[in-house]
C-alpha positions, 0 to 999 in steps of 0.5 A: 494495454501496459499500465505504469505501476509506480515505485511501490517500496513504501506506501503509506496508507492514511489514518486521521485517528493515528496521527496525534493531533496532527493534520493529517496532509502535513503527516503525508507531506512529511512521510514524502519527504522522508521518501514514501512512494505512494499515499492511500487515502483510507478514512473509514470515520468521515463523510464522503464529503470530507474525504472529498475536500481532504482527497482534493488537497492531497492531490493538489499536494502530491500530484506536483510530486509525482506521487500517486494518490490511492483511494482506499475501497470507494470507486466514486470517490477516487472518479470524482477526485480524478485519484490515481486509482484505486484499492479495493478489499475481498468484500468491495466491489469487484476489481474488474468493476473497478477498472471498468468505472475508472478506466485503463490508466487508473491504478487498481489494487486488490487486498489479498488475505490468503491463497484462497484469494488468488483466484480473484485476481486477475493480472489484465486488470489489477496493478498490484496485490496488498497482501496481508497482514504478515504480522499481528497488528492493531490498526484494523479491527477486521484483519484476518489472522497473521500470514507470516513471512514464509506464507508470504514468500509462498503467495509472493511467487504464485502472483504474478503483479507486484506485491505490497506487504501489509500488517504489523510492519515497521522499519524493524521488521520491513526489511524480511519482509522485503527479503522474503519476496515483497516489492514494498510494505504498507503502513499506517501506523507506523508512520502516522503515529511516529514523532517524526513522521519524516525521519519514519518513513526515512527509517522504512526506506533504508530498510527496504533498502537493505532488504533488497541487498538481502534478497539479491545476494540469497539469490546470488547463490540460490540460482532460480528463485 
C-alpha cells in the first residue's frame, strides 16, 4: 500500500544535551513554530522510561500540529508511544523488522552512510533515506567520514525515496545541500544550540527555500536531470 511520506524539508532531530539548559519540548515547539516539518526523538543518555514520558508530551504537543513524531533507532519505544514512526541506522534492526512490528501506516527511515548501503534498502518498505553526514560534524561521536556534496548528488539519483541530508548542515550551507538534490536537511545542533531556536529553524526553511529556486532553475537549462 502508498504510504503518506510528510514534508521532509527540515527535520530536526532531538539532543537534550544540546540544548543549553532549555527543556527540551520548548526547543522542539520553538523550532515548529520557526517552521520544522518533522521531530526525531534521539536521546542516546536517558532511560527508556524517560524517553517514554518525554516521547508522550511530544506527541501530545505536535500530533495536534500534524507533525510528525520520529523515533530514533528503538522500534519498542516508537510502538508503545504509538510515534509516527521510526528511523533506524545500518547497525539497528533491520527496516523490514521494523515495518513488520509497526505496521503499514508507521513512517520507516533508514540511515544510509555510503553507496555500499544501498542495497539495504528497500523502497516497498522504507519511507525515506537520511544520508549522511555530508559535511564534517561534532554531534555524533560515530559518524563515518564526509559525503560531500557531489556524493550526495550521486546517491541522491541512485535511490528512489526522499532524501533528508544530514551532517554539519546549517542555514549557511543548507541550501547546496538542497540545490545538489536532497529533499530536506536534518539537524540537531544547529537548532538546538541556537539562542533563538525559532528564528533557527526560520533561517533553515528560507534556505531550503532558496535551494529549491537554485535546483529548479539549473534544470530549466539542464533538461533530464
Amino acid at each position: 500500500m502508498s504510504r503518506r511520506v510528510p514534508d521532509l524539508s527540515v527535520y530536526l532531530v532531538t539532543d537534550r544535551l544540546l540544548v543549553r539548559g532549555r527543556e527540551l519540548v520548548d526547543v522542539v515547539l520553538a523550532a515548529v513554530r520557526g517552521g520544522a516539518t518533522v521531530v526525531q526523538l534521539r536521546e542516546k543518555e536517558g532511560s527508556a522510561r524517560e524517553t517514554l514520558e518525554l516521547g508522550r508530551v511530544l506527541l501530545e504537543r505536535l500530533r495536534p500540529l500534524g507533525v510528525p513524531l520520529i523515533v530514533n533507532d528503538r522500534v519498542d519505544l516508537a510502538l508503545a508511544l504509538g510515534a509516527d514512526g521510526v528511523h533506524v541506522g545500518q547497525g539497528d534492526l533491520p527496516p523490514e523488522v521494523a515495518r513488520r512490528l509497526l505496521g503499514p501506516e508507521a513512517l520507516v527511515g533508514l540511515s544510509i552512510t555510503g553507496a555500499e548501503d544501498l542495497p539495504t534498502l528497500d523502497p516497498a518498505v522504507v519511507d525515506y533515506a537520511g544520508v549522511g553526514p555530508i559535511f564534517p560534524t561534532g554531534t555524533k561521536a560515530d559518524a563515518t567520514p564526509a559525503l560531500g556534496l557531489e556524493e550526495l548528488a550521486r546517491l541522491r539519483r541512485l535511490l528512489r525515496v526522499p532524501v533528508v541530508a544530514i551532517g554539519g548542515i546549517n542555514a549557511n550551507n543548507a541550501a547546496e545541500v538542497i540545490a545538489a538534490g536532497a529533499d530536506g536537511v536534518s539537524v540537531v545542533s544547529a537548532i538546538c544550540s541556537a539562542d533563538d531556536c525559532e528564528l533557527a529553524a526560520s533561517a533553515l526553511v528560507r534556505a531550503v527555500r532558496e535551494g529549491l529556486r537554485a535546483r529548479t532553475e539549473r534544470n530549466r537549462f539542464q533538461p533530464g536531470t
